[in-house]
N, C-alpha and C positions, 0 to 999 in steps of 0.2 A: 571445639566440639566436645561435649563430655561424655563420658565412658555410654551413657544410655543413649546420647541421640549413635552411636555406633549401632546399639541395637534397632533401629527403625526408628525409635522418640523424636517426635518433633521438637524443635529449638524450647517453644514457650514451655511445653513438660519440661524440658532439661534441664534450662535454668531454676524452674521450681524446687524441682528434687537434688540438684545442687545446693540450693539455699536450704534444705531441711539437712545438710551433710553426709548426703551419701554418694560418696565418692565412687565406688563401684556396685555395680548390682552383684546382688547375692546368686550365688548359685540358683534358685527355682525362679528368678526372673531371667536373668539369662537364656534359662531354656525356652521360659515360658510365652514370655514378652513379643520375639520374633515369633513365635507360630501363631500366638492368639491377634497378632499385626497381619499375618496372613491368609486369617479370613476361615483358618478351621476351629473344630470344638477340641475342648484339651481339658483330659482330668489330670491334678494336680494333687503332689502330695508330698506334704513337708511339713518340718517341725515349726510347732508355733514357734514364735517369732525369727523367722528362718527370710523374712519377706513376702510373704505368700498374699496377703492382702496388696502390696504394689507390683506385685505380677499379676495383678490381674486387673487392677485398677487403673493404672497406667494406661492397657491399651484402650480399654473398654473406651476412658475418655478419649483418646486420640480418636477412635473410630466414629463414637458420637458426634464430637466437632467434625471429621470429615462428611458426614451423612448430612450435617446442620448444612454445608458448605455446597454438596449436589443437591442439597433442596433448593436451597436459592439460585445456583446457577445451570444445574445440572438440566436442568431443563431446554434450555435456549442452547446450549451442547450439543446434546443428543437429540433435538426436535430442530435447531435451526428456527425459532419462531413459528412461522404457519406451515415451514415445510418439512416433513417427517421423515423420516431416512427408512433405507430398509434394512431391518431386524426386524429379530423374536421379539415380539410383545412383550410386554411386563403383565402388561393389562389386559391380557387374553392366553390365560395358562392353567396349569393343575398347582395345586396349593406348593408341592414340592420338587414341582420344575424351578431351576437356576438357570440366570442367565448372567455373564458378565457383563461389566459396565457400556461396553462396546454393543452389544447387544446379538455376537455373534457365537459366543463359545456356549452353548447349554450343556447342563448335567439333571441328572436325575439321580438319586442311591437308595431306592425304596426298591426293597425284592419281592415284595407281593401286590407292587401298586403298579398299573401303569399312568405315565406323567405326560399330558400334552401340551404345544404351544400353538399358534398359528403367530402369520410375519404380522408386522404394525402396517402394511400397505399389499392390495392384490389387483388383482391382475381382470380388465372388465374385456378387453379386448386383444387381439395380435398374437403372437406366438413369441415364449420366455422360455427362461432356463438357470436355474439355479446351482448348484453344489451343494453337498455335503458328505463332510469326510468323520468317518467313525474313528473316535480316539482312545476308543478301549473296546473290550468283548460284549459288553452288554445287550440287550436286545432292545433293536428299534423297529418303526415304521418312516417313512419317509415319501411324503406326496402333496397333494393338493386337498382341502377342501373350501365350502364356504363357511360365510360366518352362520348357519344354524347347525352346521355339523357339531357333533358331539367329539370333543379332545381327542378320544379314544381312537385316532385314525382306523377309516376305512371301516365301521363295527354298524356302520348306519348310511341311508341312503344321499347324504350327503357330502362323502370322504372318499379319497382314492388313494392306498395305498400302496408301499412296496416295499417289505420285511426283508429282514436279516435272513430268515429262512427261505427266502428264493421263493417266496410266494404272493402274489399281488390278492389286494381285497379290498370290497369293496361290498357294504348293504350284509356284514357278516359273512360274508360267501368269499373263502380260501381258496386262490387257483395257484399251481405251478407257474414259473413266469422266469424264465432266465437262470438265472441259480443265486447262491446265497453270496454273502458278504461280512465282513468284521470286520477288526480291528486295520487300519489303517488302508482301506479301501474307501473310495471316491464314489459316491452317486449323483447321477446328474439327470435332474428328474424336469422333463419339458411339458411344454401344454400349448396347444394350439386352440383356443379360443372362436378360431373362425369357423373352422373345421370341428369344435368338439374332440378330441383326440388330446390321447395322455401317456407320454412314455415315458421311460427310464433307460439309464446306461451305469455299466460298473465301469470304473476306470479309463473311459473314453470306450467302451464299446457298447455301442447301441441295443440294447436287447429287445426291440422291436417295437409293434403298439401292444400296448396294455388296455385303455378303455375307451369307451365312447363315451362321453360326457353326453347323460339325454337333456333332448330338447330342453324341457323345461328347467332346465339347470343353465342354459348358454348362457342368460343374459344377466346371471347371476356372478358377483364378486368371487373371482378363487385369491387364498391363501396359501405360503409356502406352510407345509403345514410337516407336525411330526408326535410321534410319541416314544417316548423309551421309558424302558424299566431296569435301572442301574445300568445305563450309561453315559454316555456323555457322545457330544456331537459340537463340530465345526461349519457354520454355514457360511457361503458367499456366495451373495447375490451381485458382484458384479464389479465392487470396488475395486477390488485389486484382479489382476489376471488369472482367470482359471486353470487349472492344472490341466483337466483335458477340451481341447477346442469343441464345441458344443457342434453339434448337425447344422447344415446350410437351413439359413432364415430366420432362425433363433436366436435373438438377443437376450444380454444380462436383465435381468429384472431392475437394475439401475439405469438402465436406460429410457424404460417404460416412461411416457410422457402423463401430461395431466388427463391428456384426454385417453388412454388406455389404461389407466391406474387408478385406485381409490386407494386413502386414509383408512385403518380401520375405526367401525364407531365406537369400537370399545380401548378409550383412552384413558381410563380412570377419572372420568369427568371431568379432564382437563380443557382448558377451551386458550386458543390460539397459543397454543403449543406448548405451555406451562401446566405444571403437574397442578394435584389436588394438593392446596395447602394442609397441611399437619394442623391438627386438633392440638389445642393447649393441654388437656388430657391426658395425650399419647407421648411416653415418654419412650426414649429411643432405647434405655437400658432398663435394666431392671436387677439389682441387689438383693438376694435374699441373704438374713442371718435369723443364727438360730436365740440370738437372745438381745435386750437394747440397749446391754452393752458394746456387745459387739455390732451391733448396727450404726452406734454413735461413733465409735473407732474409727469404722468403715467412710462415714460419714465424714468425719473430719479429715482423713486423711484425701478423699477427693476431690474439699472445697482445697485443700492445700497443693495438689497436684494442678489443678484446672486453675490459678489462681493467674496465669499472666496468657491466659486465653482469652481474648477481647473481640476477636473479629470473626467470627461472630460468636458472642459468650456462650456459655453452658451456664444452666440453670438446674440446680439439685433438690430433691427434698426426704425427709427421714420420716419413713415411715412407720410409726410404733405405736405397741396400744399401752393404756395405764395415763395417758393425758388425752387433753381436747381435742377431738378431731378439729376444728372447726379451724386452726392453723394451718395444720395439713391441708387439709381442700381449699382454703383460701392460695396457696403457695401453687398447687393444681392447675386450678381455675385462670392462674395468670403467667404460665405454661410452666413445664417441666419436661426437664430432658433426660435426666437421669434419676433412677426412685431407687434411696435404700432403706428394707426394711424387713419389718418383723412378719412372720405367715400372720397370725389371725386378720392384723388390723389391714393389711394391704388383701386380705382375701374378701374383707367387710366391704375395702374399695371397690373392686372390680366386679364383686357380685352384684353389689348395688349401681352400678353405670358409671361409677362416681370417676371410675381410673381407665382409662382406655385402653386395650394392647395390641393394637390395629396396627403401630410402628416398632413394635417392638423388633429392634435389631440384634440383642446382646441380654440373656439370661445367666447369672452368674450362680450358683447354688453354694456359697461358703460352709462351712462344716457340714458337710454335706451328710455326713453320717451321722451327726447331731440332729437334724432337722429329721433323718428319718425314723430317728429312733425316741422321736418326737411327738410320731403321728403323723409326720406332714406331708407322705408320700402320697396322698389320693387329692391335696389340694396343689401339691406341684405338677402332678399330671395332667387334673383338669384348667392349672393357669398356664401348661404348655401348651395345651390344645387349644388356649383361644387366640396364641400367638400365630404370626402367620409365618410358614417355614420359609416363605420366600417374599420379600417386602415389595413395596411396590413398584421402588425401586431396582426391581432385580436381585437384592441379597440377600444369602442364605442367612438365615438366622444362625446366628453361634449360639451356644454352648459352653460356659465352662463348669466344670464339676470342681470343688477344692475341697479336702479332706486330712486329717490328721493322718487318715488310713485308708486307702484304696479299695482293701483285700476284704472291707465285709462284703458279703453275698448281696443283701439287698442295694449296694451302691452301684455295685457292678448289675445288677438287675435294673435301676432305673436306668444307667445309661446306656441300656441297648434299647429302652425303650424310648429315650429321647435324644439322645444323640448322633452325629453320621460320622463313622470311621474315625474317631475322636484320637489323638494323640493323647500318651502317659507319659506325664511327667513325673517320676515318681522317684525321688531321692530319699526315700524313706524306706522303702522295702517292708518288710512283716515288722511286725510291733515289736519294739525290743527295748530294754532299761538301759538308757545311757552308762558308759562307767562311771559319770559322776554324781549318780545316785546312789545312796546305801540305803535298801527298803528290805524293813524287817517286817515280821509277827508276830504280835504280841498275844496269846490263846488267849480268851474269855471263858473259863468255866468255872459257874459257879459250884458244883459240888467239889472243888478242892480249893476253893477263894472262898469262904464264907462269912466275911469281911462285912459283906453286905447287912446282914445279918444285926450289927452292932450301930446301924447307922440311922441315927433320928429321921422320921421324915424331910423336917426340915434343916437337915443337915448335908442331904445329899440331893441329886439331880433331880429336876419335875420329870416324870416319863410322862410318855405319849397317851397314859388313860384307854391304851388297851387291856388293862388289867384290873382296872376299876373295882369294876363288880365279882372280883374272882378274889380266893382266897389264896393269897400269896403274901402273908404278913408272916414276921419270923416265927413265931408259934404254930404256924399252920402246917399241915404236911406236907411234904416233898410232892412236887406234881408239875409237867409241863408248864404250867401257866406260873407258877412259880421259880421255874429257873429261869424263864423266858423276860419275866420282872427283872428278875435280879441282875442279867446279864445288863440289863437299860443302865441299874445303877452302877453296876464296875465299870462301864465302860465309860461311864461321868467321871469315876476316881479314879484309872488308868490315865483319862484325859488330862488331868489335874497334875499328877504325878508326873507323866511324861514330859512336862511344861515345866516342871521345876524341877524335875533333877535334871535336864539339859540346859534348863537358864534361856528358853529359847526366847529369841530378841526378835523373829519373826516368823511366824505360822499362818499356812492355812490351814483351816479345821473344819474336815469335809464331813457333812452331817445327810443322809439321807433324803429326809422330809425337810419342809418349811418349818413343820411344830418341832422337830428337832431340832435346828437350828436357833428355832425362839428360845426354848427349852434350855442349849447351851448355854447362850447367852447371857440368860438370868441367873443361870451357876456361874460365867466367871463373873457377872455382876455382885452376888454374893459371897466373891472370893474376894472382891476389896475392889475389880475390873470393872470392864464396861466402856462405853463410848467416851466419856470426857475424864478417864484417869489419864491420862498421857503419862508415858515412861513406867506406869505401872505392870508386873508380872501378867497380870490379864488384863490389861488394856485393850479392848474387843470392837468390832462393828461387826454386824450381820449382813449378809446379801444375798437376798431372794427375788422371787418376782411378786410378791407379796407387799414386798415392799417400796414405798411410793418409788417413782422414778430419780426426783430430785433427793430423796435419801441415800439411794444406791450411788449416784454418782457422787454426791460426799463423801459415802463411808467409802467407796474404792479411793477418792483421792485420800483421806486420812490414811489408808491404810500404805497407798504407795508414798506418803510422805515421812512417814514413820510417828507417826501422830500415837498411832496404835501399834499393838503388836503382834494381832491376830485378826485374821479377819474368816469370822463363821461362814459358812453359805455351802448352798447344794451345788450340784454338778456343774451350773450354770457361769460357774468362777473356772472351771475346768479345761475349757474352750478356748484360744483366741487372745483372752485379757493380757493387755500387755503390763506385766506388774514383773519387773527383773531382778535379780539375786536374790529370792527365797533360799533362805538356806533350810527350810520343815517345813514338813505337811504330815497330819495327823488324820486318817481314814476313821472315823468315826464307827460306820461301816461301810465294809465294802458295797462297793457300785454295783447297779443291776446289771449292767453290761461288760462283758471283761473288759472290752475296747479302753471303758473308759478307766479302767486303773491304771494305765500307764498316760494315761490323760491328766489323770490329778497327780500323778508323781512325778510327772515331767514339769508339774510348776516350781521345783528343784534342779538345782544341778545344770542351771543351764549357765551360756557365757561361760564354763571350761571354770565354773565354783559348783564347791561339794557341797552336796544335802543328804539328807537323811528322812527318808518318810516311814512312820511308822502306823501300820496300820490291827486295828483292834477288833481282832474275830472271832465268834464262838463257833469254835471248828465242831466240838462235842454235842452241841445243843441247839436245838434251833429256837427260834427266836420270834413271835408271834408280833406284824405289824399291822401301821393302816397302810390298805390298798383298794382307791376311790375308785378304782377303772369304771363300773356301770354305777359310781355316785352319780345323783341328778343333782346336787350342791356342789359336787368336787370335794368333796371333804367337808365346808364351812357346816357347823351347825349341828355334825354327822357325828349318833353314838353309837352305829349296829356294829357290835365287837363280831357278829359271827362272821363265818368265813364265808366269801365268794361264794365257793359253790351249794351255799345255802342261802342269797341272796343279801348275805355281811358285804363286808369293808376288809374285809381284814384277810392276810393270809400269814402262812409259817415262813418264815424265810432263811433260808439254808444257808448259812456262812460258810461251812467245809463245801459244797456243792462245790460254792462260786468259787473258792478262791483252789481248789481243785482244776476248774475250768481256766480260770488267770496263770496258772503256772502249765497247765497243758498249751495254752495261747501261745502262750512264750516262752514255751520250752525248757523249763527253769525249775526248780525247788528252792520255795524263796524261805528265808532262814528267819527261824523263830526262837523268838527271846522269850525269859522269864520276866512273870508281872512285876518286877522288881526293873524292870526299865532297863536293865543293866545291859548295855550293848558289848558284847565281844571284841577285842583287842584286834583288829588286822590290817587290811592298808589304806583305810579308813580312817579308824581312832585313832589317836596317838599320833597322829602322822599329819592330818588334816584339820581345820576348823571351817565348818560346816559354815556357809556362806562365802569361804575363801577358798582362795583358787590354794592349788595345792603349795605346800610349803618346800623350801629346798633340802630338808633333809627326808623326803620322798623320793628324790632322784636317785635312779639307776645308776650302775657303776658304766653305762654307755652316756651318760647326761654329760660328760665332758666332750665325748666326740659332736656329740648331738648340737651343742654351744659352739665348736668351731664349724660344721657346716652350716650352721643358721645363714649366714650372709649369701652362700651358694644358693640354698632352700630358696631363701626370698629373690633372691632373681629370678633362678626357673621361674618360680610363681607367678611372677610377673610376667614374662615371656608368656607364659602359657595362659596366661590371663589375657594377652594381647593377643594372641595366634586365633584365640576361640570367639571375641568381640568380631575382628576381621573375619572370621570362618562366615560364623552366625550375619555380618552385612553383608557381605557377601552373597549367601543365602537367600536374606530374604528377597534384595537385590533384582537375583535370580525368579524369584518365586513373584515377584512384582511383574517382571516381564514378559513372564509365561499367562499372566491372569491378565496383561494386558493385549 
């Protein structure tokens, strides 16, 4: 057995992700793996490459292949063929009524909805009697109606019920009736058919009659029937022995013969006792990523987890925009179980009919904070609400949220709106710089640099052509628009300089916009670099969404190969990419969002090797860029330099603001250098080489006791690695048999 099927993982997962070499799960699998195997929603949060993409992937597929597995058999199970058992409907309920497999434990956790069920079979003749025991404080109803009754027990003249507040109703009309009931109390609600007549009892004591069933209702089908709002209920109709002995002449509802009982008609269109087949369409999962890189990641890593699942297979597809649909829908059309992809083009899908989410069991949301700071918060809204909270099968829809970082406001705002009592995994805590990043400041002001000044057109960086038509050439007067210039060009020859006086062998060089990023490009192109210098000082590829899809996947493999030795690109490289031992990254400027400054510096300094990120900011001046927000092009084609609020493109962007806000974030005053690059002597430099793990004349005058307990260390470790696997099977074990 290998360290994961400990965590709940099936054999066929186990052996897979043993053949990929991972011997034990990482910390955010561990935690995550058993709860999202247990059927709750769980936000998640941890450092990229920490395993967080197979904490979540992992169960998703196990859960899929089990859903694949009661589709085909689950049927004749739980129906017996032509003969239906008595439970809670699947197929006669409120969107966010749950019911377990078994068909008898229901929950509800909506607090401003109320959620109905009625039973899969009622009652045409004779006198019955049921149970139900409350398993938490929430509020229920508990009674009979037929099938025109409205869910909402007792609120129409169809329903008869009997409230937690000791009140019976029935057609709207609230009477006094016995007294109330909760948590871990028994009701046992009877019905006399012959007679018309409808009672209830708490705990085996009879609280009298309740209603006459009129005339024109006798000959009609009743249902065990219920509503709650946040909470949950236990029903037996007869299988097992009642807790309290029911009144003389009252049998189980399992007893009920053919000729005293009816089927309900509402079976989900199933006909001789087999569910409605699954649409090729309708896939059981659904993967969102915020970029298609990391959807191809995501993607890969699935077919390689699901790859010795055969009986009966999974089937995947990647969904992304920037190529042909017409793959995609073909792969659709000839079913799909699981979809990972990008918001626009899976939003093209389902708008259009093209993608079903009729089965959707399992929404994942990866960078979750990325996508929403994306835009993508009112298209994941309205692609939750066409899922269904409760399948047709009886299961709750999960949920998982995954994030770099937890703690933004709007994350923690969508998952009250879409999640139920969601578990945090969160090994991450507030945003903070590892200690093996060294991230400095390097100030951009041109009135004490005026450098810029001596530098040919075509000697120094293209800017962005917001300053085109404005007079900022060195003769011209000193004036916003002119320092705002010149800050574009130092921050091309800082770029320059910072790459050669550290000799850097590998950087990312985070650039704002796409045209910046072109823009860079073409400078270290014209520094002797570019895409096919190999082993050259600028040796570069760019990465954008700009650019084709089959480019971006090149230029990241050149770059992880070491083909090159820079790789340009916006935020979008910030995320998720699995590209390891960067030892630099260069902030061209800082990020819109503070989140993500500790997003692009953390693509250093990981794996326990030192980096050094330097980032390039004009604290003193601000700095005029493009900003398309109400572009109808999005940029292409686009020269209005005025600003927004005159119906421009353009706005002033504050570098002291933001990185004021980044060091309030993070609690921190991050330490700034002279434009001379020259970095400060401390337990950094001199000590360390940036890409390599730290050297031994770094070690502490404790590094020799430290050396003799290591073999101590690594036992516990182990110990306590095995103590917490057993805990966690255990657990889920436990949590198996209670939902059984």
């Amino acid at each position: 057995m290998t360290a994961y099927e400990e965590l709940g993982v099936m054999p066929e997962i186990g052996k897979a992700v043993d053949e990929m070499g991972w011997m034990l799960p990482t910390d955010i699998q561990a935690e995550s793996i058993p709860l999202i195997l247990g059927g709750g929603d769980v936000l998640m949060a941890a450092e990229t490459g920490s395993g967080k993409t197979g904490a979540f992937s992992i169960p998703v597929i196990q859960i899929v292949h089990e859903s694949k597995c009661e589709t085909g058999t689950g049927a004749s199970r739980k129906y017996g063929g032509n003969i239906i058992k008595w439970q809670m409907n699947p197929h006669d309920r409120g969107k966010s009524f749950a019911i377990n497999s078994e068909g008898l434990l229901c929950q509800c956790r909506e607090f401003k909805e109320w959620q109905g069920c009625r039973s899969s079979k009622g009652i045409t003749s004779g006198k019955f009697y049921y149970e139900a025991t409350c398993k938490d404080e929430g509020l229920c109803r508990i009674g009979w109606s037929t099938i025109e009754a409205d869910l909402n027990l007792g609120t129409d003249k169809y329903g008869f019920g009997f409230g937690g507040t000791g009140k019976k109703s029935f057609n709207r009309q609230f009477d006094a009736y016995g007294e109330s009931f909760t948590m871990h109390d028994v009701i046992g609600c009877y019905i006399d058919m012959d007679n018309g007549l409808i009672s209830f009892s708490k705990n085996g004591n009879h609280l009298g009659h309740a209603f006459d069933i009129p005339g024109h209702l006798r000959k009609q089908t009743f249902y065990a029937t219920c509503v709650v709002k946040n909470a949950e209920l236990e029903f037996n109709f007869g299988d097992t022995s009642f807790k309290n002995k029911p009144e003389e002449g009252y049998i189980a509802l399992t007893s009920a013969s053919e000729e005293n009982s009816m089927p309900s008609p509402r079976s989900g269109g199933a006909k001789s006792g087999q569910t409605k087949r699954k649409a090729n369409n309708a896939p059981y999962a659904v993967i969102i990523e915020p970029s298609r890189e990391l959807a191809e990641q995501t993607f890969n890593n699935v077919r390689m987890f699901k790859k010795y699942i055969k009986n009966p297979p999974i089937s995947e597809v990647l969904i992304v925009g920037g190529v042909s649909p017409s793959e995609q829908l073909q792969i659709i059309e000839n079913g799909v179980d699981i979809v990972v992809a990008t918001p626009g083009r899976i939003d093209d899908f389902i708008s259009s009919g093209k993608l079903n989410l009729d089965q959707v069991r399992f929404i994942v949301l990866d960078e979750c904070d990325g996508l929403l700071s994306a835009g993508n918060g009112a298209m994941i809204t309205r692609m939750h609400a066409k899922m269904p909270q409760v399948t047709a099968d009886g299961k709750r829809l999960q949920v998982i949220v995954c994030s770099a970082t937890l703690h933004s406001f709007d994350v923690k705002k969508l998952a009250e709106k879409i999640m139920h009592f969601p578990t945090w995994v969160d090994l991450k805590g507030e945003d903070a710089v590892p200690e093996t990043v060294h991230h400095v400041v390097v100030p951009v002001n041109p009135k004490t640099d005026r450098s810029f000044e001596m530098l040919k057109p075509n000697g120094r960086i293209q800017t962005d052509g917001v300053h085109y038509n404005d007079r900022v050439g060195p003769k011209d007067r000193p004036s916003d628009e002119k320092f705002s210039e010149a800050i574009k060009i130092l921050k091309g020859e800082y770029c320059i300089k910072a790459i050669k006086k550290h000799n850097m062998d590998q950087c990312i060089v985070f650039c704002r916009t796409k045209l910046d990023c072109d823009n860079m490009e073409r400078y270290f192109c014209a520094q002797g670099g570019g895409p096919k210098s190999k082993g050259h000082l600028f040796s570069c590829v760019c990465l954008h969404s700009d650019r084709k899809p089959q480019e971006r996947r090149d230029n990241l493999e050149k770059f992880k190969r070491g083909e090159v030795r820079h790789l340009i690109c916006t935020d979008v490289a910030a995320r998720g990419l699995d590209v390891k031992g960067i030892p630099f990254v260069i902030n061209v400027t800082l990020p819109d969002e503070k989140q993500n400054y500790v997003h692009r510096i953390g693509r250093v300094g990981r794996a326990e090797r030192m980096g050094l990120a330097i980032s390039l900011v004009a604290i003193d001046h601000r700095e005029k860029v493009w900003y398309h927000s109400n572009c109808n092009n999005r940029g292409k084609g686009c020269y209005n330099t005025d600003l927004t609020d005159r119906g421009g493109c353009c706005i002033w962007y504050d570098e002291g603001s933001l990185l004021a806000d980044v060091e309030e974030h993070l609690k921190i005053t991050i330490e700034q250098v002279s434009q001379d690059l020259e970095i400060p002597v401390n337990e950094f430099d001199g000590k360390v080489v940036y890409g390599k793990k730290r050297s031994s004349q770094n070690k502490s005058l404790y590094q020799g006791h430290a050396d003799a307990l290591a073999p101590a260390v690594k036992e516990l470790q182990e110990l306590e690695k095995s103590a917490q696997t057993s805990f966690l099977k255990l657990a889920h074990e436990k949590f198996s048999m209670k939902v059984k």
